[in-house]
Each structure stands twice: as C-alpha cells, then as structure tokens.
NUGU-310985 format. One record per residue (C-alpha): y, x, z; residue in one letter. Coordinates in steps of 0.5 Angstrom, whole numbers, padded with zeros to 4 digits, always signed. Example, Ala and Ser with C-alpha at 12.3 -4.5 7.8 and 13.67 -1.06 7.14 Angstrom:
BEGIN
-0009+0025+0016a/-0002+0027+0014s/
//
This chain:
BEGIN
+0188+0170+0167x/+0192+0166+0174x/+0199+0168+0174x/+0200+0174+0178x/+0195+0177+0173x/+0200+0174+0168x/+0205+0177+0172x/+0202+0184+0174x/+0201+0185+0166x/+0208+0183+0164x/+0211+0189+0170x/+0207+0195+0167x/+0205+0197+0174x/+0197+0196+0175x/+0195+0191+0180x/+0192+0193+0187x/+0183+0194+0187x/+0184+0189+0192x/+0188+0184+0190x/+0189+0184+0183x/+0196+0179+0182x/+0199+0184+0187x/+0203+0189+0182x/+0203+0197+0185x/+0206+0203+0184x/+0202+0207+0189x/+0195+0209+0189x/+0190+0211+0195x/+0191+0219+0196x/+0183+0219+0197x/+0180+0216+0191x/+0187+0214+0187x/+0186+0206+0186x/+0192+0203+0186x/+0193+0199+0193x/+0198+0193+0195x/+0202+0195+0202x/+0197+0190+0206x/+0191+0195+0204x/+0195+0202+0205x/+0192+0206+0211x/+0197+0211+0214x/+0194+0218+0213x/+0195+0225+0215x/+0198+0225+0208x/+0200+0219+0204x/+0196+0214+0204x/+0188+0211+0203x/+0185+0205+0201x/+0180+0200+0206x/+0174+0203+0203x/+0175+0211+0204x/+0176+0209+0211x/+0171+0206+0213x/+0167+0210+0209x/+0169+0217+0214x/+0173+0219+0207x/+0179+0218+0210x/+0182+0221+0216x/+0185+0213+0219x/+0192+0211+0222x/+0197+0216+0223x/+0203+0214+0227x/+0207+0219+0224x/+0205+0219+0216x/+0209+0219+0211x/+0213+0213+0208x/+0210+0210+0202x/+0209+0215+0196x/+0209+0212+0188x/+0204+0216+0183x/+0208+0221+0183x/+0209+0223+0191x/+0217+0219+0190x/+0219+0215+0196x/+0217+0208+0195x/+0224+0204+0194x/+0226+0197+0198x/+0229+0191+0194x/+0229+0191+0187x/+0224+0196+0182x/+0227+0196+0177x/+0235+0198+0180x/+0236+0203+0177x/+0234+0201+0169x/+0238+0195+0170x/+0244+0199+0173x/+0242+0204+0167x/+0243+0198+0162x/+0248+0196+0165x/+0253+0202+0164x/+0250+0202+0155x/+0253+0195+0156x/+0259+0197+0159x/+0260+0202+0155x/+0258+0199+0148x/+0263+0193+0150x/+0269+0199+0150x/+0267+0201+0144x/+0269+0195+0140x/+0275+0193+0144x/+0278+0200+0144x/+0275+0202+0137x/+0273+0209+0133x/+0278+0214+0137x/+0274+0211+0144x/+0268+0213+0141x/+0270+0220+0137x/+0272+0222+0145x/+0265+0221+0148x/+0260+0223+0143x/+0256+0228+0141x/+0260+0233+0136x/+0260+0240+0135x/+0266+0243+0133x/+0269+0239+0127x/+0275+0235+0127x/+0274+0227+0125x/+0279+0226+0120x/+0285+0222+0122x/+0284+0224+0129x/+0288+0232+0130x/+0286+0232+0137x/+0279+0231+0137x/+0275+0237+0139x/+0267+0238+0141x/+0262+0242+0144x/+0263+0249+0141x/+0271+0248+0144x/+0268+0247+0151x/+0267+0239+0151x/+0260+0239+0154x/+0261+0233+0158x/+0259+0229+0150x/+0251+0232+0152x/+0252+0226+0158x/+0257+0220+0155x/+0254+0221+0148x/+0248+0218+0151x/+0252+0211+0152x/+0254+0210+0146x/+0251+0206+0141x/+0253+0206+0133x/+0252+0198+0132x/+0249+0191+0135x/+0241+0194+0132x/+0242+0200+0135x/+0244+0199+0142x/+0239+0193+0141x/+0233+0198+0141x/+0234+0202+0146x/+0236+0198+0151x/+0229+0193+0150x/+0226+0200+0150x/+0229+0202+0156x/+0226+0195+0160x/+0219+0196+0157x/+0219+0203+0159x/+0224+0203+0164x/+0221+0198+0170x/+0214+0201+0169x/+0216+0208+0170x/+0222+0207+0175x/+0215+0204+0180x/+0211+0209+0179x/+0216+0216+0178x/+0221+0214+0184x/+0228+0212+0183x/+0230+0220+0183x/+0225+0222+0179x/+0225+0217+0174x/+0233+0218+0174x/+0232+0225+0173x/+0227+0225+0168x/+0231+0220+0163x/+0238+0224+0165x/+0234+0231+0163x/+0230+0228+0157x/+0237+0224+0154x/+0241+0231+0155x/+0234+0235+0152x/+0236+0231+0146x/+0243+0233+0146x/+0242+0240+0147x/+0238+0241+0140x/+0242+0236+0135x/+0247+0241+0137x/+0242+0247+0136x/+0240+0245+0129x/+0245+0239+0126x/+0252+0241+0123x/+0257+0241+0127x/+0261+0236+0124x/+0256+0230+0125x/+0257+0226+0130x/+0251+0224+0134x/+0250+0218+0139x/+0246+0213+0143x/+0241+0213+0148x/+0235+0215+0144x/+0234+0222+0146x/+0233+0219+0154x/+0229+0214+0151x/+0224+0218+0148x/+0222+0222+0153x/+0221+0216+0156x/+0216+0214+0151x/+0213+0222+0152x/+0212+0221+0160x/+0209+0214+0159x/+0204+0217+0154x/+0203+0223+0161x/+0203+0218+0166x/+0197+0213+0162x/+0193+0218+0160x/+0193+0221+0168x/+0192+0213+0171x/+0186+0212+0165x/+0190+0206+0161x/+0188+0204+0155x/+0194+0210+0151x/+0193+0206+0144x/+0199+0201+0145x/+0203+0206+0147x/+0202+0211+0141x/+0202+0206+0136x/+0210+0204+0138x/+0211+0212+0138x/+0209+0212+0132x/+0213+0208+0129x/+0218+0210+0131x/+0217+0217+0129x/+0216+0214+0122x/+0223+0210+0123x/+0226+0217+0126x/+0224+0221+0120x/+0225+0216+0115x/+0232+0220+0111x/+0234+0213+0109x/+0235+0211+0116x/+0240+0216+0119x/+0237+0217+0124x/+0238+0225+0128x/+0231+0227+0129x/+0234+0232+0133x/+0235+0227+0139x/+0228+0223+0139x/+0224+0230+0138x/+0228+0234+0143x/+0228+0228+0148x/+0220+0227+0147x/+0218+0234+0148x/+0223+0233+0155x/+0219+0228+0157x/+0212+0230+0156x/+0214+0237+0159x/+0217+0233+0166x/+0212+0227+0166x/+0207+0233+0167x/+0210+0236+0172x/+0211+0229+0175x/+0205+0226+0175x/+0200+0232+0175x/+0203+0236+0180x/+0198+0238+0186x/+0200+0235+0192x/+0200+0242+0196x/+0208+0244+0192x/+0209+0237+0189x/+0217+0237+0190x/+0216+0245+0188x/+0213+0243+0180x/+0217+0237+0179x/+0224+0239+0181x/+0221+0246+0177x/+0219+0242+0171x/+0226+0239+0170x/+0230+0245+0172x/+0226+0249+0166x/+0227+0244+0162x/+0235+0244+0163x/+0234+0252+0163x/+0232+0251+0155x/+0238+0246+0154x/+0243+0249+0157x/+0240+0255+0152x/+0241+0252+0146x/+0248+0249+0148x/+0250+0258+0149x/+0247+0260+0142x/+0250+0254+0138x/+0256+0255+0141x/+0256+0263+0140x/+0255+0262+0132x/+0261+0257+0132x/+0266+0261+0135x/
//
C-alpha cells in the first residue's frame, strides 16, 4: 500500500475509482462510485463520473450545475474537512479545562440534572425548574481525564469521516440532535437527582449514522459493529456508572437521522432530512414535557 493509500484509509472516506490515493466524500449521482474533483462532470443534477458519460448514461457538462454535493447532497466545504470536529474538540477541551480550574460548582451549573438540589449548593436548580440550557452544556462536560479522553478519540474517529460525507450542516445537526436525544431520555428515565454529563450521547449517534452510512457505501460494518458493541458492554456494565440513557437515546437519534441523511431520494432530500431531525427533536422535546409535568 503506496502512501495516499495509506492515507485514504487513515481519513475514513473512500478513495476515488480513478485515482484511488485521492480520498473523497462525493459519489457519481449515476453509478454512486466515489469520484476526486478531477473526475467530476457537472451534470443537470450533481455530479457523474468520466464513465457514465462516455457511455451516454449521463447528460454532460452543465454550466449552471450544482456546486459539489457529499453522499448526503451536503455542499462540498473548501479548506479544511474536518473544521467542524476539530472546532467540536476544541469547545469539550475548553470546557474541561474550566472545570478543573473553577471546580464542582461550575459543573453543577451546566450538567445535566432534573430537579434535585446538589448538597452544599442551595442555589442549584434543573430541568424540572426551566433550566433546559443543561440538554446543550451538559454535553461539554467530562467527569475525569478517561472520559473526555474516550470521547474526544471517539469524535475524531467518527467525526472527520462522517463531516466529509454528511456536509458540515448535516454533520452539525446530527451530532447536536443525537447529544440533545441522549439528554432528553436520561431526564425521561434517571432519577432527578442524578447528574448526568459528557458528550456520549452525541457520540453515540455517531456510531449510529456511521453504521447507516457503511451499510449505504457496501463497506465492510464489522469494525464498526464490533466498537459499538463494546461499548455498549461497558454502557450496561452496573460497575461502571455510566447513564445508559444517554448512549441508547443518542443511538437511536443517530440511526434515525443517519437514514434520513444518507437514503433520502434526491427528488425531497433537504425535505427528509431536515424532516428527519425535526422528529427526532419533536420526541425529545416530549420526553423533557412529560418528565417535567411529573416533577412538578
């Protein structure tokens, strides 16, 4: 294996039919093999491969195509891919660095708590009190070196892949929408007094819409699978302490949204897509409503 293969691999994305040490996140709308920038032919919608035009499958250069279009229809970013996981990173860092500096009552201030009042802190409130901010910055908070440390490699493993071939808004929009999934079921189900926090619920609908957009590309899933189950061993594990919650509410989200990214006809794409993220955050935004009603 030469060293753009070497480094295709490494990226997660598949490397273009043509020039395979060339890494690529968009496919021929035509046939769907992966194609570099040199081989994409501006279609009537999308783009298509040397191939299916030569062989009459496509329709040729159209001046007033789309701009370049991922997998999942996203716009094609310039600069760096993998911005958005790296920016994502960067705020889990910050944050974790804040709550060593500042100590406990920083993190009893953002995470994730129902109603409860944390012992040696009066003021403290939670979800149940109107605090729905803690669904967002509960998911920055880390509760040890281990656990930001898991998440965080888990981010750049599934984060760069999934950001080339969802498009920087959908990727955005699915970790967001899984992470907020995951919050809105440990307040369903946990005691409210529990404090929950980390990033494992958006990290596991990660996992989720990796496994979808595998299956949609005919990649080998094993890998994937075998990770996901491990770490669901380690979520059920009751010596661990981890909020099962979180992981199962951020991987269905992340199934159900990855569906929609990855296998929406091209003819309503925006429509299931956005649609999809929209129903998920519709059930989230139910379980917060019932959870709140029965503890107030």
């Amino acid at each position: 294996m030469n060293q753009d293969q070497d480094q295709v691999r490494q990226s997660g994305l598949p490397g273009c039919y043509r020039h395979p040490g060339v890494a690529t996140g968009i496919s021929c709308a035509r046939c769907e093999r992966p194609i570099c920038p040199e081989c994409m032919i501006s279609a009537s919608v999308g783009f298509q491969c040397p191939d299916c035009v030569r062989s009459g499958s496509g329709t040729g250069h159209a001046p007033s195509a789309n701009q370049p279009r991922t997998v999942a229809g996203g716009v094609l970013a310039a600069g760096d891919p993998q911005l958005v996981t790296k920016i994502l990173i960067g705020i889990n860092a910050v944050a974790f660095l804040v709550q060593q500096i500042v100590g406990e009552r920083f993190t009893n201030a953002f995470c994730l708590l129902g109603r409860a009042v944390v012992p040696g802190f009066d003021d403290v409130q939670g979800l149940a009190e109107g605090q729905w901010y803690r669904l967002v910055t509960s998911m920055f908070l880390h509760g040890g070196i281990a656990h930001i440390a898991f998440n965080m490699l888990s981010l750049w493993w599934l984060g760069g892949p999934l950001e080339g071939a969802l498009g920087r808004a959908r990727y955005l929009a699915l970790y967001f929408v899984s992470g907020l999934a995951g919050g809105a079921l440990t307040y369903l189900l946990a005691a409210p007094y529990e404090r929950s926090l980390g990033a494992s619920g958006a990290i596991f609908g990660l996992f989720g819409a990796m496994a979808v957009l595998m299956r949609r590309m005919k990649y080998d899933m094993r890998p994937v699978i075998g990770l996901l189950v491990v770490n669901l061993v380690f979520t059920f594990n009751p010596w661990v302490g981890i909020a099962w919650q979180a992981h199962v509410g951020g991987l269905v989200a992340g199934v159900l949204v990855g569906i929609g990214m990855v296998h929406a006809p091209a003819q309503r794409r925006s429509l299931v897509q956005w649609g999809s993220c929209a129903l998920v955050l519709a059930l989230s935004v139910a379980f917060v409503l019932i959870r709140t009603a029965e503890l107030t």
